[in-house]
ROLOFI-512257 format. One record per residue (C-alpha): chain; x, z, y. Coordinates in pm, whole numbers. Example, Ala and Ser with C-alpha at 12.3 -4.5 7.8 and 13.67 -1.06 7.14 Angstrom:
BEGIN
["A"; [1230; 780; -450]]
["A"; [1367; 714; -106]]
//
This chain:
BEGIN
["A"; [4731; -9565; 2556]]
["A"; [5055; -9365; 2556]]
["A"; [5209; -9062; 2704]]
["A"; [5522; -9137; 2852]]
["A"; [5743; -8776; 2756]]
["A"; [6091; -8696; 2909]]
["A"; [6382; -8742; 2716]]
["A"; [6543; -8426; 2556]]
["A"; [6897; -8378; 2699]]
["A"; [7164; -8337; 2515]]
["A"; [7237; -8000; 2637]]
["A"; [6937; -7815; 2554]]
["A"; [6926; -7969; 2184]]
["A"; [7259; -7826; 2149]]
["A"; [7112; -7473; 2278]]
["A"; [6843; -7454; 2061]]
["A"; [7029; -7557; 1756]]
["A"; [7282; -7275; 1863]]
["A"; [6986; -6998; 1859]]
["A"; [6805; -7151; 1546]]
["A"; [7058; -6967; 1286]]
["A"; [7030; -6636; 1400]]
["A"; [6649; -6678; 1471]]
["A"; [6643; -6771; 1097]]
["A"; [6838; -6458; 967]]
["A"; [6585; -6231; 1188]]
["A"; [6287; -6420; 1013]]
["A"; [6433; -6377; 641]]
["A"; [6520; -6012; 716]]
["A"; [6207; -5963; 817]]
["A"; [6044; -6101; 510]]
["A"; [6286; -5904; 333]]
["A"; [6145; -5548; 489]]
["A"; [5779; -5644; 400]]
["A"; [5891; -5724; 39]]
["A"; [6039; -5334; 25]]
["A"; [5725; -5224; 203]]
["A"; [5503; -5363; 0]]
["A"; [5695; -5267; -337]]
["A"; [5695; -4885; -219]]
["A"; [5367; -4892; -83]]
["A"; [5301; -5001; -501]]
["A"; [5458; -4729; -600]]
["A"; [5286; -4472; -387]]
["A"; [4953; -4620; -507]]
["A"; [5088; -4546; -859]]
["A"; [5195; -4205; -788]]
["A"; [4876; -4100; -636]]
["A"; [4666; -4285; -944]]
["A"; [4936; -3993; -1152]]
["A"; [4831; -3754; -943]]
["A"; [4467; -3793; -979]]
["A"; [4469; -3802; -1315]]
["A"; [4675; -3524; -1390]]
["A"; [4471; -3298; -1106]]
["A"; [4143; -3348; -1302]]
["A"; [4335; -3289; -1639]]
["A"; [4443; -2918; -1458]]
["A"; [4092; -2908; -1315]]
["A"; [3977; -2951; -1677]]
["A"; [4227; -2730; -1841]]
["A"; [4082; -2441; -1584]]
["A"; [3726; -2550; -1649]]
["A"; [3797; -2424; -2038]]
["A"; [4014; -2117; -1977]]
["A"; [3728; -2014; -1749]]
["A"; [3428; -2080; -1951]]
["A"; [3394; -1783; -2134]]
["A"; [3474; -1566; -1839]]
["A"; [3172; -1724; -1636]]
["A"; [2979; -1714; -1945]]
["A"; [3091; -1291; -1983]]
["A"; [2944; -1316; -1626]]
["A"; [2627; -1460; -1677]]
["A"; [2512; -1270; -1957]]
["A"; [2563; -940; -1702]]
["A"; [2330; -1113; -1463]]
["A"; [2164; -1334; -1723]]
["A"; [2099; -1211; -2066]]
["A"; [2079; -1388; -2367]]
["A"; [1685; -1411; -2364]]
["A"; [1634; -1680; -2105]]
["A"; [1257; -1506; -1994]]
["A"; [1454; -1176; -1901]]
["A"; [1560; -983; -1574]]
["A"; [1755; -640; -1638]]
["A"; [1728; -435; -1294]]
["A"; [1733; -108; -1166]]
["A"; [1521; -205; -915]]
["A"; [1283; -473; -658]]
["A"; [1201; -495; -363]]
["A"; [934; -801; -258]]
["A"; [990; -828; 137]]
["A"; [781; -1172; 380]]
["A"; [874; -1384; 609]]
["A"; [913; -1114; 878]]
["A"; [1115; -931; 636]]
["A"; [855; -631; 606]]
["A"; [840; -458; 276]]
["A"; [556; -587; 105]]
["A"; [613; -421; -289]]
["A"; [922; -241; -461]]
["A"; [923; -149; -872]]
["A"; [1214; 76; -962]]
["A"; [1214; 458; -1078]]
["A"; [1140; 749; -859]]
["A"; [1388; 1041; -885]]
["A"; [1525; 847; -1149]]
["A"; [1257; 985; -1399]]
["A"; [897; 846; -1302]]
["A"; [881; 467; -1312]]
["A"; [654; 317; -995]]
["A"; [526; -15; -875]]
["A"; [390; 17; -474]]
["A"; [191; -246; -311]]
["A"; [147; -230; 75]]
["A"; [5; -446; 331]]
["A"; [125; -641; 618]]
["A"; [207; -327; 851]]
["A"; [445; -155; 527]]
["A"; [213; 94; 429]]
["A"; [148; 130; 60]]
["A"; [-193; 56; -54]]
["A"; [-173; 84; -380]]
["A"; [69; 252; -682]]
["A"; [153; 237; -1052]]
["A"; [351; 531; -1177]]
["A"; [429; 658; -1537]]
["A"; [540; 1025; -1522]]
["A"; [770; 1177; -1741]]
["A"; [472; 1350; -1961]]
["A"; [291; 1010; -2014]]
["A"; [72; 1019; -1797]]
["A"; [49; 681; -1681]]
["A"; [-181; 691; -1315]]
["A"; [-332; 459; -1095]]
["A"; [-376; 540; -726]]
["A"; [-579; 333; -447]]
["A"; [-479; 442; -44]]
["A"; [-689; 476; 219]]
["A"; [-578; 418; 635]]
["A"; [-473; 758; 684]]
["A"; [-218; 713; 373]]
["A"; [-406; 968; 155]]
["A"; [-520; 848; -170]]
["A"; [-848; 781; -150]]
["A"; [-887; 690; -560]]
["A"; [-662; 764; -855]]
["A"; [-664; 661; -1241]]
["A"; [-521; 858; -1483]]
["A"; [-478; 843; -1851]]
["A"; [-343; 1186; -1982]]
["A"; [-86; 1215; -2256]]
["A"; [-330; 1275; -2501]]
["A"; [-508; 974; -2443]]
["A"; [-809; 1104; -2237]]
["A"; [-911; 906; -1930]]
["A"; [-962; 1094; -1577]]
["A"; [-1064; 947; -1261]]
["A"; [-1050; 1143; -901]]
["A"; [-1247; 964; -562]]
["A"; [-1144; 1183; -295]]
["A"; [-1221; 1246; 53]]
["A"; [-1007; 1145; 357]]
["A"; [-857; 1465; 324]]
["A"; [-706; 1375; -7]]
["A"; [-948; 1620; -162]]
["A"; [-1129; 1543; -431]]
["A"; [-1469; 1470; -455]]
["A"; [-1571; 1323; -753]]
["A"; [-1458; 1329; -1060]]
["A"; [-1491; 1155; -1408]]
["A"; [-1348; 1194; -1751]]
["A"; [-1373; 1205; -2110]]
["A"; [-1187; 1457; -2311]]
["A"; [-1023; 1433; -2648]]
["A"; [-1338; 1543; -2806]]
["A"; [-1520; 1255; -2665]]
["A"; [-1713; 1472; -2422]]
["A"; [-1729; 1290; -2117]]
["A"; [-1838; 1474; -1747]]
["A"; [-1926; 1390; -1417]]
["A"; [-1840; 1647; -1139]]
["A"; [-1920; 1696; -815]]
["A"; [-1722; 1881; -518]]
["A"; [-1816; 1961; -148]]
["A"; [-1579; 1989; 109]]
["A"; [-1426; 2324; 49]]
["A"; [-1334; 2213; -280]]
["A"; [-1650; 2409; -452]]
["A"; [-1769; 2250; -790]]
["A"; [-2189; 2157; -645]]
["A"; [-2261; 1935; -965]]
["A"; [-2120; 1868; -1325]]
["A"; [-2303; 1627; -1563]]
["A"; [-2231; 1666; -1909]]
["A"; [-2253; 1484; -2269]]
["A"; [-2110; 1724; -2516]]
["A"; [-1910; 1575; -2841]]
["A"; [-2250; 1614; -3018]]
["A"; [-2401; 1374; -2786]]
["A"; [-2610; 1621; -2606]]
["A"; [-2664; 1575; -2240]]
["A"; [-2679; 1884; -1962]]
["A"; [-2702; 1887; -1556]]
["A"; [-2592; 2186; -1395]]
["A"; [-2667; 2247; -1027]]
["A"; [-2399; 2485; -871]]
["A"; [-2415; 2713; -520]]
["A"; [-2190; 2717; -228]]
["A"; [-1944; 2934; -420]]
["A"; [-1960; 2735; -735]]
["A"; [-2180; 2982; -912]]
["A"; [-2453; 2790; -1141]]
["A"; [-2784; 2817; -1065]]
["A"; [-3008; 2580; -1279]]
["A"; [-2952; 2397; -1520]]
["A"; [-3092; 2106; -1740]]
["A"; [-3019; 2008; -2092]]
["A"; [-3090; 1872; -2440]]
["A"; [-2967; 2085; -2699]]
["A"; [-2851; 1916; -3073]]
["A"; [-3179; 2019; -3251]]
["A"; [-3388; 1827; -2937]]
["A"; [-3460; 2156; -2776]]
["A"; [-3539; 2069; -2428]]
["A"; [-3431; 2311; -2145]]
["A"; [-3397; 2429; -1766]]
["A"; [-3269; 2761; -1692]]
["A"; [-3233; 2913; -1357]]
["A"; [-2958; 3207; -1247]]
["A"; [-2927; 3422; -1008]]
["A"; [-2658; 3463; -736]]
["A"; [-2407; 3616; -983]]
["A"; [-2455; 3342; -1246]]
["A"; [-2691; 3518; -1479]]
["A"; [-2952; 3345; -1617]]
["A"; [-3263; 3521; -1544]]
["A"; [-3557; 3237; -1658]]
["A"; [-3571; 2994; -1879]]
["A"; [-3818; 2705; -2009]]
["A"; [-3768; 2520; -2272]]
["A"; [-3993; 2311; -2530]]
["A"; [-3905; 2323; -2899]]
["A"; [-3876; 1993; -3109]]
["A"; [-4248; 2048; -3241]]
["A"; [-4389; 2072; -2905]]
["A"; [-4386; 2462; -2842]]
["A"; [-4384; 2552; -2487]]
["A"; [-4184; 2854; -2367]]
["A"; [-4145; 3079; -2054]]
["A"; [-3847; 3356; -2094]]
["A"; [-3747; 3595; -1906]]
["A"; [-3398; 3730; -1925]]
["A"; [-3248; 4066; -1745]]
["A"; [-2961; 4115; -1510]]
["A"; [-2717; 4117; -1792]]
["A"; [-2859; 3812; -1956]]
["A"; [-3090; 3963; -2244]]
["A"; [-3458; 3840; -2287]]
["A"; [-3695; 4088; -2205]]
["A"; [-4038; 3881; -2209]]
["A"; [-4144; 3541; -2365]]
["A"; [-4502; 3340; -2292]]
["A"; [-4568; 3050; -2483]]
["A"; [-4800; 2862; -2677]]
["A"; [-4777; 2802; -3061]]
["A"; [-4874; 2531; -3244]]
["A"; [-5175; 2532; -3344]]
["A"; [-5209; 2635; -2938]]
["A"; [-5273; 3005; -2963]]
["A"; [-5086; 3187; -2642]]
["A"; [-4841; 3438; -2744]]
["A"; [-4671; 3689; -2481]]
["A"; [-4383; 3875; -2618]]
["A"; [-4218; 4213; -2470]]
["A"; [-3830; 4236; -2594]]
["A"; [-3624; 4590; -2572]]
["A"; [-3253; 4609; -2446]]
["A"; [-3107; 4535; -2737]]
["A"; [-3323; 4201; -2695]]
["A"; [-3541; 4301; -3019]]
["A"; [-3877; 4209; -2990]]
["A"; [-4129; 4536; -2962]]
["A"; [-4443; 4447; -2832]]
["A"; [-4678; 4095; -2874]]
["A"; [-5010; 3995; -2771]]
["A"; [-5168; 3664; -2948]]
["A"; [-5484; 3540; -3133]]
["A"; [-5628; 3575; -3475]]
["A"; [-5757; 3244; -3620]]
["A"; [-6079; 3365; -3559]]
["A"; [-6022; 3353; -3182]]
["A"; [-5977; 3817; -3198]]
["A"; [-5684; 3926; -2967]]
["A"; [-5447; 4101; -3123]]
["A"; [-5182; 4355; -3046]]
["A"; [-4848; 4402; -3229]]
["A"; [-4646; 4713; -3207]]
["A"; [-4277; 4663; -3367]]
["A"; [-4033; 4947; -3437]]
["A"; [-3669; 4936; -3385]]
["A"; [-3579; 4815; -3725]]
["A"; [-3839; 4522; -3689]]
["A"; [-4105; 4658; -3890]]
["A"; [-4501; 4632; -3703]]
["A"; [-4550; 5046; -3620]]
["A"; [-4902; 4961; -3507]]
["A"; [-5148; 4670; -3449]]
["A"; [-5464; 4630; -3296]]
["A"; [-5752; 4555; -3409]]
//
């Protein structure tokens, strides 16, 4: 089946082919303009490739005239030994931002390390001082220390528990000597109690009163004498009992000035023996046994010679 068209007239083929040429010269100047588009659109693509490569050749260049700047920089901050931090001083805050420890030097001489707890308030502290001493000290709620540490300059050990008033109470050391003591303090700050082992090894307990003024005492001398002496209100010893290292028990009685005056005892072989002493502390006067069981009576002069005896 076919489509019957209308014939073209002769006028409008003569239009068209009038308009066709410069329809035509539009079209190939067009193509013309995309050709110079295209080739500077290639050239600005080269240009920026250019670019590029001569930015990271500057960026480059920079990189190595600033190397050993940043690494002049980082050995400030950083120095050569990778596991080391040079600072005057830290501060360790949490999440709330409270200050929690800080490590640095106080008035610029004693170095210090304070812990504290939640609320800001130290707790505990490490200090050196200036001298040595190198101390340890434990706080208690009202901010006092409660416990301190010390070892002295010369090496001796020292350690304080005090009261809440900072006082202290207690004390224990060991001196250079290697005597080591325990002491005891009330309230007022009186010495009550001091326990003792001398350098020889020797041990001693002395009781003290309300004004710090002994008034007994316990002990083990070197030579395994054993002993308790009491004083009196001034600190003079006034009695004293003691047992020798063979077994001897003695009683002595000492004067206001802290000379013996009288001795009871037994001896060895467990004869009693009372002794009277002058004030020069010389024994005068004695009263014991013979072997056969006869009292007798000893009278001594003052250059220690007997004067008289009986029977």
């Amino acid at each position: 089946m076919s489509i019957d068209r209308p014939p073209l007239k002769a006028e409008a083929l003569r239009a068209w082919l009038a308009a066709a040429p410069p329809q035509l010269a539009a079209l190939r100047q067009g193509l013309r303009e995309r050709d110079r588009l295209e080739q500077e659109l290639s050239h600005v693509r080269r240009d920026v490739r250019r670019l590029k490569a001569m930015g990271w050749a500057v960026v480059a260049l920079l990189g190595l005239v600033a190397l050993p700047g940043a690494l002049a920089v980082s050995r400030i901050f950083f120095p050569a030994e990778a596991e080391e931090i040079r600072a005057r001083r830290f501060v360790v805050v949490d999440d709330r931002g409270t200050t929690r420890g800080r490590l640095g030097l106080l008035g610029g001489e004693t170095s210090v390390l304070e812990l504290a707890d939640r609320r800001g308030a130290s707790q505990a502290a490490i200090a050196v001082r200036p001298d040595g001493t190198a101390t340890i000290e434990m706080l208690g709620e009202e901010r006092t220390t409660r416990a301190a540490l010390e070892i002295l300059p010369d090496g001796s050990p020292r350690l304080e528990l005090r009261g809440r008033d900072g006082a202290a109470a207690a004390i224990v050391d060991v001196a250079r000597d290697g005597a080591a003591h325990v002491i005891l303090v009330d309230r007022q700050g009186q010495q009550r109690s001091a326990l003792t082992i001398g350098p020889s090894g020797a041990p001693a307990l002395t009781l003290n009163d309300a004004t710090g003024t002994p008034r007994l005492g316990l002990g083990v001398a070197p030579d395994s004498w054993s002993e308790m002496d009491l004083y009196d209100r001034v600190g003079a010893l006034r009695l004293g009992l003691s047992v020798s290292p063979q077994g001897e028990p003695l009683i002595g009685f000492d004067d206001d000035v802290g000379r013996r005056r009288m001795l009871i005892g037994l001896l060895l072989d467990g004869k009693p023996m009372l002794g009277f002493f002058d004030q020069r502390g010389v024994a005068r006067l004695s009263m014991t046994f013979r072997a056969t069981g006869t009292p007798r009576l000893i009278a001594v002069g003052r250059h220690r010679q007997i004067i008289w005896e009986a029977p």
